[in-house]
Backbone as JSON, one array per atom type, in Angstrom:
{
  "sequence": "XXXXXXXXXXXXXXXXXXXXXXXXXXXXXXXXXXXXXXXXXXXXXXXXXXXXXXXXXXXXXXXXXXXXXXXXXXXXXXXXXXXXXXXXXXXXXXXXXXXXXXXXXXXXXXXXXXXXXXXXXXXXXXXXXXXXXXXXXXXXXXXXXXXXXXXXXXXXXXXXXXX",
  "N": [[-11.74, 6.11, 15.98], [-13.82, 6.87, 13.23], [-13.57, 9.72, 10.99], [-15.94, 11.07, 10.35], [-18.8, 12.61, 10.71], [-21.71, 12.91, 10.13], [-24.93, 10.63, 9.35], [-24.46, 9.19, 5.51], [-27.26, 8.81, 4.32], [-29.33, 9.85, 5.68], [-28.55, 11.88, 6.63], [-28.24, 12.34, 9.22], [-26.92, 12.65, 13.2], [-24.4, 10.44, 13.32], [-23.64, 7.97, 15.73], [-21.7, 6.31, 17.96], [-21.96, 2.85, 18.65], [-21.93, -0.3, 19.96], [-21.28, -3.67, 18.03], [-21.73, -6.37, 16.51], [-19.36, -7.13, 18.18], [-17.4, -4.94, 18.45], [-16.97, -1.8, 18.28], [-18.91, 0.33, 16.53], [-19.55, 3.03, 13.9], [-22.79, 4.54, 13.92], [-26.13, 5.07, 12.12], [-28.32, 7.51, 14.05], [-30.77, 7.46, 13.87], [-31.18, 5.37, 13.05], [-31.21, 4.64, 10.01], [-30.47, 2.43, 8.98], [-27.77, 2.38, 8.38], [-24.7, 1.81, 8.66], [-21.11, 2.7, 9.64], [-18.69, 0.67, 8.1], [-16.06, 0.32, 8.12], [-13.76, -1.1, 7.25], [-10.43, -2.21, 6.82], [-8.5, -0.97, 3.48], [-7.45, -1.86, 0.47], [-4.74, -2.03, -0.4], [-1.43, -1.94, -3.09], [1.69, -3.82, -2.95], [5.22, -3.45, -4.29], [7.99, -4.86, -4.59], [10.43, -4.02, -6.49], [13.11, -5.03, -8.59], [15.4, -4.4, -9.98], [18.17, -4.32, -12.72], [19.17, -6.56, -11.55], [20.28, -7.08, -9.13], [19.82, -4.7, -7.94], [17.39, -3.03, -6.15], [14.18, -0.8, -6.42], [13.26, 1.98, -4.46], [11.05, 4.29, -3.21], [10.03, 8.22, -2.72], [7.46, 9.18, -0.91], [5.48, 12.46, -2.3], [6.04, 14.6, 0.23], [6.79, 13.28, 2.31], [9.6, 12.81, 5.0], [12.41, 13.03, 4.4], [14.52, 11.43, 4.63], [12.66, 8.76, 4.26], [12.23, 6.0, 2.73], [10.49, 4.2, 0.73], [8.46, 0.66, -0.67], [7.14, 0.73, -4.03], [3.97, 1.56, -4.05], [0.27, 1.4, -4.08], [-3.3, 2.29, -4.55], [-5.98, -0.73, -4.95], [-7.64, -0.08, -7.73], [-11.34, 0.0, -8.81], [-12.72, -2.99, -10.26], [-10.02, -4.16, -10.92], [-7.48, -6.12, -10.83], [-5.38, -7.38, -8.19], [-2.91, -8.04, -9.1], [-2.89, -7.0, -11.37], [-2.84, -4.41, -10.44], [-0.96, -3.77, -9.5], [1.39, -3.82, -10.95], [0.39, -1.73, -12.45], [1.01, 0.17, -10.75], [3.83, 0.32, -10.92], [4.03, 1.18, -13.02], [3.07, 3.74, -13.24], [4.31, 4.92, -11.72], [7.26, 5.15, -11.82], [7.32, 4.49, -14.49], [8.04, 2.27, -15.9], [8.4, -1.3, -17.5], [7.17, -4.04, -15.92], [7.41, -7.05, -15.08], [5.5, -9.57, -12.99], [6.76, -11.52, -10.47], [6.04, -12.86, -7.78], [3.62, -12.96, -5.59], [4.08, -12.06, -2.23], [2.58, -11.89, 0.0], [0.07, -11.06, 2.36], [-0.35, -8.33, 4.34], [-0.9, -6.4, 7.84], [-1.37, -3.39, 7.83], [-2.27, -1.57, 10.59], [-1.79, 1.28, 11.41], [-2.6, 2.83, 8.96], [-4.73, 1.71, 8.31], [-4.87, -0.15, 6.48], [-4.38, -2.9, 4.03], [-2.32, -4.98, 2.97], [-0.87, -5.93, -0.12], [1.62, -7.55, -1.25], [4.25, -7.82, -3.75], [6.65, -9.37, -5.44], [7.68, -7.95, -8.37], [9.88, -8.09, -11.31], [11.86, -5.32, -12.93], [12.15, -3.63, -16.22], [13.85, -1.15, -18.21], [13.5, 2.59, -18.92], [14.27, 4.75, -16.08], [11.29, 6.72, -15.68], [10.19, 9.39, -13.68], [7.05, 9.69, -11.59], [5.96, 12.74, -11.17], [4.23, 14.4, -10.21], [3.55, 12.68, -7.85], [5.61, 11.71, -6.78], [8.66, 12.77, -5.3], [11.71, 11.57, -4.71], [13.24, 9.0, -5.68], [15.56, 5.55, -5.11], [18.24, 3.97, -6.03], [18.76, 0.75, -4.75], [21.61, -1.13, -3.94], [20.51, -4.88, -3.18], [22.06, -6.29, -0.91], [22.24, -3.76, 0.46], [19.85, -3.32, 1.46], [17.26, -2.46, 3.64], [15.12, -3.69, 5.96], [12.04, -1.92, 7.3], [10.36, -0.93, 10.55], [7.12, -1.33, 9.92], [4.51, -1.26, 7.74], [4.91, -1.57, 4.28], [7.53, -2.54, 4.82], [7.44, -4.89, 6.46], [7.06, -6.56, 4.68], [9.36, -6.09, 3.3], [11.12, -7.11, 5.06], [10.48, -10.4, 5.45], [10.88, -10.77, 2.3], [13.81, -10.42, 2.15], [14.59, -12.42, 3.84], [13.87, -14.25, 2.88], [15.15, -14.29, 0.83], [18.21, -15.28, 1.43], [17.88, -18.05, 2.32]],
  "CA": [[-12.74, 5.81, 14.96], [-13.11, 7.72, 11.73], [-13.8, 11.53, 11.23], [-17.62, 10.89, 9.71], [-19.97, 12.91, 11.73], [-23.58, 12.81, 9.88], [-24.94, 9.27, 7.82], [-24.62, 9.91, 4.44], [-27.79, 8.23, 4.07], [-29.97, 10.69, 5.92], [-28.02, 12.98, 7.38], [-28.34, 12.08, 10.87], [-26.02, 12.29, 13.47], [-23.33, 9.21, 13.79], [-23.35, 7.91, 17.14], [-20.89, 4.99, 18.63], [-22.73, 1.85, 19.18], [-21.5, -2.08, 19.67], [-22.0, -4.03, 16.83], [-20.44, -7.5, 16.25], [-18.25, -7.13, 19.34], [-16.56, -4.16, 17.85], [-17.31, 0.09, 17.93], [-19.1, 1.34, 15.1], [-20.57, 4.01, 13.82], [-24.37, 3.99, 12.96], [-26.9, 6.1, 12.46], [-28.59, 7.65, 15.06], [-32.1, 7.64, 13.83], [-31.51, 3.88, 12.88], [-31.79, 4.49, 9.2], [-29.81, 1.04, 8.48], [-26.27, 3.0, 7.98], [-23.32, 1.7, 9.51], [-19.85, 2.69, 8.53], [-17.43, -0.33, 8.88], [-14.5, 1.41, 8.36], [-13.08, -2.0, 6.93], [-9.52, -1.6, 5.87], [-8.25, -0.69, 2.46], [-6.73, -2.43, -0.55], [-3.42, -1.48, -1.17], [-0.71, -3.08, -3.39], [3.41, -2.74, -2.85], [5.88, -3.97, -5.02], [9.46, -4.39, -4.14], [11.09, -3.59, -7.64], [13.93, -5.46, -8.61], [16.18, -3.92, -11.25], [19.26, -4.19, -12.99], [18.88, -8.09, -11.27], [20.81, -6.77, -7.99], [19.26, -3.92, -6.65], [15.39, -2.42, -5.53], [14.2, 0.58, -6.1], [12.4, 2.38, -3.64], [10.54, 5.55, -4.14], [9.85, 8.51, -1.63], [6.24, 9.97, -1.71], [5.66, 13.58, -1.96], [5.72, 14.94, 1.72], [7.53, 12.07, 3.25], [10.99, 13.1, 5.18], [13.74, 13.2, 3.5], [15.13, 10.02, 5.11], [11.87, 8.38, 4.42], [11.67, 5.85, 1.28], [9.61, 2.41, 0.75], [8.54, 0.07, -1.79], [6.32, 1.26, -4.82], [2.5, 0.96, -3.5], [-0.8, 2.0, -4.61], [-4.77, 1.6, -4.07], [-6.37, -1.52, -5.69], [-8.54, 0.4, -8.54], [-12.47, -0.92, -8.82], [-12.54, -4.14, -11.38], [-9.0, -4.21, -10.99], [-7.07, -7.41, -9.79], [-4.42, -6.71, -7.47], [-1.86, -8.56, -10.09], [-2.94, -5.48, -12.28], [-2.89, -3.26, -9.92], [0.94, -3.74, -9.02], [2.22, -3.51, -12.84], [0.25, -0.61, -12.85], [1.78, 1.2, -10.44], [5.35, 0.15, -10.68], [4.41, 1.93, -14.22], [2.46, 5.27, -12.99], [4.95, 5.76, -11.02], [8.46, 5.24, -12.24], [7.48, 4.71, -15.88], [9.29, 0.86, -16.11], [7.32, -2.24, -17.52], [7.77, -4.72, -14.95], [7.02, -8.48, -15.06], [5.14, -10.73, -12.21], [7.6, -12.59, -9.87], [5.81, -13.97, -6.76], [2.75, -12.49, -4.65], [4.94, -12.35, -1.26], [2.01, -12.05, 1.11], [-1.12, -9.99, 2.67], [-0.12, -7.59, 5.56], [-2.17, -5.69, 7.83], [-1.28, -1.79, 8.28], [-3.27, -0.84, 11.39], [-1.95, 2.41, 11.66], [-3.29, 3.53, 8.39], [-6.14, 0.72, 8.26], [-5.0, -0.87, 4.96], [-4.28, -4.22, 4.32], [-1.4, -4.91, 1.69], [-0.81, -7.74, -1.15], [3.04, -7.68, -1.51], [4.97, -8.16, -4.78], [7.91, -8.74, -6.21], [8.5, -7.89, -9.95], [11.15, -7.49, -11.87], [11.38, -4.57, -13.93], [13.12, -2.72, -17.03], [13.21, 0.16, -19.1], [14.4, 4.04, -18.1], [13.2, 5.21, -15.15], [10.58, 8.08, -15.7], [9.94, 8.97, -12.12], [5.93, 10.5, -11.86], [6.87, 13.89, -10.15], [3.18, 14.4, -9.23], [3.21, 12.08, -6.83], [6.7, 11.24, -5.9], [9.52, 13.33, -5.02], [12.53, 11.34, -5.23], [13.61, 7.54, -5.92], [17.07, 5.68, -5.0], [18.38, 2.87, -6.25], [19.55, 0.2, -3.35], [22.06, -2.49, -4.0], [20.13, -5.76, -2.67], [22.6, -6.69, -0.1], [22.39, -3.04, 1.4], [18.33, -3.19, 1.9], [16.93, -2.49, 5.58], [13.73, -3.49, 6.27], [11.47, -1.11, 8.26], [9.49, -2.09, 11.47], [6.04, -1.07, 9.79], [3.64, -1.45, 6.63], [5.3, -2.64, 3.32], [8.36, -3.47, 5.88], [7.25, -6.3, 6.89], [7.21, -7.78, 3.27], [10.73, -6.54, 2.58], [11.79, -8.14, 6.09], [10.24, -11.62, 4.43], [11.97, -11.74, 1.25], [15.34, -10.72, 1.98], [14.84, -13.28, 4.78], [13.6, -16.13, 1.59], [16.55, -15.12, -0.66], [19.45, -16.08, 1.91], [17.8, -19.35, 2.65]],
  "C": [[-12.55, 6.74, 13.76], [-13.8, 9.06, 12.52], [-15.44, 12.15, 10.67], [-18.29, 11.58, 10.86], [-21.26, 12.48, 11.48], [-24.11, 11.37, 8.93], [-25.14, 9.45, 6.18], [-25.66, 9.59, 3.38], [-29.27, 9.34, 3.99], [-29.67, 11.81, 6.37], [-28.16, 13.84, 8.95], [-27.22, 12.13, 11.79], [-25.54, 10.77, 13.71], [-23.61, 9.25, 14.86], [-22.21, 6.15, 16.78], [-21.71, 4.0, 19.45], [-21.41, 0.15, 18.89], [-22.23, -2.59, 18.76], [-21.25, -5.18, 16.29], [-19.37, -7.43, 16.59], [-17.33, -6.04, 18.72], [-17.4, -2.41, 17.99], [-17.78, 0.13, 16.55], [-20.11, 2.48, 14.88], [-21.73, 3.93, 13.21], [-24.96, 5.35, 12.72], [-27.71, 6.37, 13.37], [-30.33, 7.45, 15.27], [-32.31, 6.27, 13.35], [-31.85, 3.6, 11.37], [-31.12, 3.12, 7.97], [-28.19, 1.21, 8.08], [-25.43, 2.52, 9.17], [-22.01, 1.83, 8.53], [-18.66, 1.78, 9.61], [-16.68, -0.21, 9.17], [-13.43, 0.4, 7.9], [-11.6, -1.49, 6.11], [-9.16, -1.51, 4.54], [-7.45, -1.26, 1.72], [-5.22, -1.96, -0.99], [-2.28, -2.43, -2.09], [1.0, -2.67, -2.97], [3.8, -4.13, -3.8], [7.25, -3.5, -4.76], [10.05, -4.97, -5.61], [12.21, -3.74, -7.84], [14.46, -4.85, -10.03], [17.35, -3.81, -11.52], [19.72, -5.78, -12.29], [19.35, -8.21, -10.05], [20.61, -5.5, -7.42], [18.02, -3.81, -7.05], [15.62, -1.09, -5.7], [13.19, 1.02, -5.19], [12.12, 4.19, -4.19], [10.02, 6.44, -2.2], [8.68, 9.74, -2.06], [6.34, 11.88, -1.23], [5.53, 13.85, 0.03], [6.28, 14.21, 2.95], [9.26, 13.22, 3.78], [11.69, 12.83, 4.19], [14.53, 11.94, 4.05], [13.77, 9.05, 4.96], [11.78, 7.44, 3.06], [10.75, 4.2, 1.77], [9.41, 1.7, -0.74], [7.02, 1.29, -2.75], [4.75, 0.4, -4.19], [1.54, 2.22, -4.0], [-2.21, 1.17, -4.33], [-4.88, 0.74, -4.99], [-8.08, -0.18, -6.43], [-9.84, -0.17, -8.94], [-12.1, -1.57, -10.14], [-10.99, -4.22, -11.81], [-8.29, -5.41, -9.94], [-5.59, -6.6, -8.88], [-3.11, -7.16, -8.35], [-1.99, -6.96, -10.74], [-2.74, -4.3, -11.66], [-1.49, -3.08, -9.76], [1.62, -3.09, -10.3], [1.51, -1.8, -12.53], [0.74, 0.74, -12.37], [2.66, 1.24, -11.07], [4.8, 1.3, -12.53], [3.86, 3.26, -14.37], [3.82, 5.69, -12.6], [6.7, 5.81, -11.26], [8.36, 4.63, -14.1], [8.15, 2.99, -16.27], [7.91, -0.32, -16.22], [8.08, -3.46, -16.5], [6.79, -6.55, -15.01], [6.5, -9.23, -13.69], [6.15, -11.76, -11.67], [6.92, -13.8, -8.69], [4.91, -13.03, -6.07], [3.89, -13.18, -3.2], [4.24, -12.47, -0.3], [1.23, -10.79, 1.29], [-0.18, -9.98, 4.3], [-0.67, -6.58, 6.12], [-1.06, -4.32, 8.46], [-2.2, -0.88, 9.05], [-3.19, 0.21, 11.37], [-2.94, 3.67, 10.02], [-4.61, 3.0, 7.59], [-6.06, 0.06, 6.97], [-4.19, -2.33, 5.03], [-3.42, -4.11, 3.07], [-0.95, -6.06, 1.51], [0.31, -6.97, -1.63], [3.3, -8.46, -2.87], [6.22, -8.11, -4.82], [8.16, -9.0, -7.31], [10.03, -7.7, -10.1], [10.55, -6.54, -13.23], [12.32, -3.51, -14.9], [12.48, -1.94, -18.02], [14.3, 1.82, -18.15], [13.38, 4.17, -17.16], [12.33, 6.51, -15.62], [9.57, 8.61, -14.55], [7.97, 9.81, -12.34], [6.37, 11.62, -10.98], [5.45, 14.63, -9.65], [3.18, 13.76, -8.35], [4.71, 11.42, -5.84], [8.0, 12.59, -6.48], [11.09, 13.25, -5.09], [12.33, 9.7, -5.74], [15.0, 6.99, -5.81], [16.62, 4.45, -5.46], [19.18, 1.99, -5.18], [20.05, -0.62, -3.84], [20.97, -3.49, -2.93], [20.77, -5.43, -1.07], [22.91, -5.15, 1.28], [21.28, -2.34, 1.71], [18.29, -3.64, 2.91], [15.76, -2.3, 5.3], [13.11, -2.11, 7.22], [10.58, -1.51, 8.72], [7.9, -1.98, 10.84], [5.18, -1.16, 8.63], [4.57, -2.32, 5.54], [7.01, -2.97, 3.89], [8.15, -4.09, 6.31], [7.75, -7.49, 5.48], [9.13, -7.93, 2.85], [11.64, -7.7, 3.58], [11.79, -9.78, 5.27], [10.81, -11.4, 3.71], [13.12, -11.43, 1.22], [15.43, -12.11, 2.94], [14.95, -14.74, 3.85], [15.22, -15.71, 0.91], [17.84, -15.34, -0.07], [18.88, -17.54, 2.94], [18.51, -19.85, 1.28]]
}
Protein backbone atom coordinates (compact mmCIF):
# COMPACT_ATOMS: atom_id res chain seq x y z
CA UNK A 1 0.00 0.00 0.00
CA UNK A 2 1.33 3.53 0.16
CA UNK A 3 3.58 5.15 2.91
CA UNK A 4 0.56 7.67 4.25
CA UNK A 5 0.19 7.13 7.89
CA UNK A 6 -2.28 10.02 9.32
CA UNK A 7 -5.60 11.48 6.97
CA UNK A 8 -4.67 14.60 5.79
CA UNK A 9 -8.07 15.61 6.51
CA UNK A 10 -7.99 15.26 10.27
CA UNK A 11 -5.10 13.84 11.17
CA UNK A 12 -6.22 10.56 12.22
CA UNK A 13 -4.63 7.46 11.98
CA UNK A 14 -4.94 5.50 8.39
CA UNK A 15 -6.12 2.15 8.92
CA UNK A 16 -6.57 -0.76 6.06
CA UNK A 17 -10.13 -1.39 5.36
CA UNK A 18 -12.08 -3.22 2.20
CA UNK A 19 -13.61 -0.95 0.04
CA UNK A 20 -14.93 -1.80 -3.47
CA UNK A 21 -13.35 -5.26 -3.32
CA UNK A 22 -9.95 -3.76 -3.02
CA UNK A 23 -7.47 -2.54 0.29
CA UNK A 24 -7.64 0.94 1.07
CA UNK A 25 -6.69 3.26 3.23
CA UNK A 26 -9.31 5.33 5.24
CA UNK A 27 -9.56 7.16 8.01
CA UNK A 28 -9.83 5.76 11.17
CA UNK A 29 -12.22 8.07 12.85
CA UNK A 30 -14.40 7.81 9.59
CA UNK A 31 -13.89 11.40 8.65
CA UNK A 32 -14.89 10.53 4.83
CA UNK A 33 -10.98 10.26 3.72
CA UNK A 34 -9.95 7.54 1.64
CA UNK A 35 -6.73 7.50 -0.28
CA UNK A 36 -7.20 5.61 -3.65
CA UNK A 37 -3.87 5.51 -4.54
CA UNK A 38 -5.19 5.49 -8.28
CA UNK A 39 -2.32 5.34 -10.67
CA UNK A 40 -0.54 8.23 -12.27
CA UNK A 41 -0.49 10.01 -15.62
CA UNK A 42 2.56 9.68 -17.31
CA UNK A 43 3.49 10.38 -20.99
CA UNK A 44 6.59 8.57 -23.11
CA UNK A 45 7.60 9.40 -26.37
CA UNK A 46 9.75 7.28 -28.52
CA UNK A 47 11.73 10.10 -30.46
CA UNK A 48 12.47 9.56 -33.87
CA UNK A 49 15.33 11.56 -35.35
CA UNK A 50 17.42 12.03 -38.17
CA UNK A 51 14.27 9.64 -39.80
CA UNK A 52 16.32 6.33 -38.78
CA UNK A 53 17.15 6.34 -35.37
CA UNK A 54 15.42 7.01 -31.50
CA UNK A 55 16.75 8.66 -29.00
CA UNK A 56 16.58 7.48 -25.67
CA UNK A 57 17.55 9.35 -22.61
CA UNK A 58 18.99 8.03 -19.18
CA UNK A 59 17.49 9.69 -15.99
CA UNK A 60 19.66 10.99 -13.35
CA UNK A 61 20.40 7.96 -10.96
CA UNK A 62 19.52 5.25 -13.36
CA UNK A 63 22.54 2.58 -14.04
CA UNK A 64 24.66 3.19 -16.39
CA UNK A 65 23.27 0.47 -18.69
CA UNK A 66 19.87 1.82 -18.04
CA UNK A 67 18.17 4.11 -20.88
CA UNK A 68 14.32 4.45 -22.09
CA UNK A 69 12.10 6.55 -24.02
CA UNK A 70 11.60 10.35 -23.10
CA UNK A 71 8.62 10.38 -20.37
CA UNK A 72 7.12 12.77 -18.07
CA UNK A 73 4.00 13.53 -15.63
CA UNK A 74 0.79 14.78 -17.37
CA UNK A 75 0.82 18.58 -15.91
CA UNK A 76 -2.84 19.85 -14.45
CA UNK A 77 -4.98 21.41 -17.59
CA UNK A 78 -2.58 19.83 -19.69
CA UNK A 79 -3.58 17.30 -22.52
CA UNK A 80 -1.39 14.47 -22.75
CA UNK A 81 -0.71 15.52 -26.66
CA UNK A 82 0.87 18.63 -24.86
CA UNK A 83 2.30 17.01 -22.44
CA UNK A 84 4.59 14.77 -24.78
CA UNK A 85 5.93 17.86 -27.00
CA UNK A 86 6.61 19.25 -23.86
CA UNK A 87 8.78 16.98 -22.62
CA UNK A 88 10.56 15.73 -25.64
CA UNK A 89 11.42 19.70 -25.33
CA UNK A 90 12.33 20.07 -21.40
CA UNK A 91 14.28 17.54 -21.82
CA UNK A 92 16.46 17.33 -24.86
CA UNK A 93 15.66 20.84 -26.10
CA UNK A 94 14.23 19.49 -29.88
CA UNK A 95 10.75 20.69 -31.28
CA UNK A 96 9.13 17.59 -32.14
CA UNK A 97 5.95 17.03 -34.22
CA UNK A 98 2.83 14.53 -33.35
CA UNK A 99 3.07 11.11 -35.16
CA UNK A 100 0.60 8.56 -33.66
CA UNK A 101 -0.65 8.05 -29.90
CA UNK A 102 0.73 4.26 -29.78
CA UNK A 103 -1.28 3.18 -26.77
CA UNK A 104 -2.13 3.33 -22.80
CA UNK A 105 0.06 0.96 -20.65
CA UNK A 106 -0.20 0.06 -17.17
CA UNK A 107 3.16 0.30 -14.96
CA UNK A 108 2.21 -1.61 -11.80
CA UNK A 109 5.41 -1.51 -10.36
CA UNK A 110 5.50 2.19 -10.14
CA UNK A 111 1.51 2.59 -10.26
CA UNK A 112 1.44 4.80 -13.39
CA UNK A 113 -0.39 4.32 -16.32
CA UNK A 114 1.34 5.56 -19.67
CA UNK A 115 -0.04 7.24 -23.08
CA UNK A 116 2.73 6.28 -25.60
CA UNK A 117 3.98 8.47 -28.47
CA UNK A 118 5.74 8.63 -31.29
CA UNK A 119 7.03 12.03 -32.63
CA UNK A 120 9.31 12.97 -34.83
CA UNK A 121 11.69 15.47 -33.88
CA UNK A 122 14.45 18.14 -35.03
CA UNK A 123 16.70 20.70 -34.03
CA UNK A 124 20.21 20.33 -31.79
CA UNK A 125 19.99 18.35 -29.05
CA UNK A 126 20.22 20.44 -25.74
CA UNK A 127 20.13 17.63 -23.27
CA UNK A 128 18.39 19.13 -19.64
CA UNK A 129 21.32 18.09 -17.28
CA UNK A 130 19.03 18.64 -14.25
CA UNK A 131 17.22 15.88 -14.82
CA UNK A 132 19.02 13.64 -17.17
CA UNK A 133 22.41 12.39 -17.19
CA UNK A 134 23.13 11.07 -20.47
CA UNK A 135 21.25 10.41 -23.95
CA UNK A 136 22.30 7.94 -26.97
CA UNK A 137 21.31 7.93 -30.16
CA UNK A 138 20.03 4.25 -31.46
CA UNK A 139 19.94 3.33 -35.08
CA UNK A 140 16.18 1.98 -35.49
CA UNK A 141 17.06 -1.43 -36.59
CA UNK A 142 19.39 -1.82 -33.42
CA UNK A 143 16.40 -0.93 -30.78
CA UNK A 144 15.65 -3.62 -27.92
CA UNK A 145 12.64 -3.40 -26.29
CA UNK A 146 12.59 -3.86 -22.48
CA UNK A 147 10.27 -6.34 -20.57
CA UNK A 148 8.70 -3.39 -18.43
CA UNK A 149 6.97 0.21 -18.48
CA UNK A 150 7.53 2.35 -21.69
CA UNK A 151 8.91 -1.22 -23.08
CA UNK A 152 6.05 -2.45 -23.85
CA UNK A 153 5.24 0.49 -26.30
CA UNK A 154 8.64 0.22 -27.96
CA UNK A 155 8.00 -3.72 -28.23
CA UNK A 156 4.56 -2.53 -30.26
CA UNK A 157 5.93 -0.26 -32.74
CA UNK A 158 8.96 -1.83 -33.86
CA UNK A 159 6.59 -4.82 -34.08
CA UNK A 160 3.94 -2.20 -36.52
CA UNK A 161 6.89 -0.92 -38.62
CA UNK A 162 8.05 -4.47 -40.01
CA UNK A 163 4.52 -5.38 -40.84
Amino acid sequence: MSSFHFCPQCGKTLETTELNQRERLVCSERCGYVHWDNPLPVVGAIVEYDNDTVILIQNKGWPAEWFGIVSGFLEKGESPEEAVLREVKEELGLEAEMVERLGVYSFFQRNELIIAYHVRATGEIIMDEEELQAYKIVPINKLRPWPFGTGVAVKEWLAKRTK
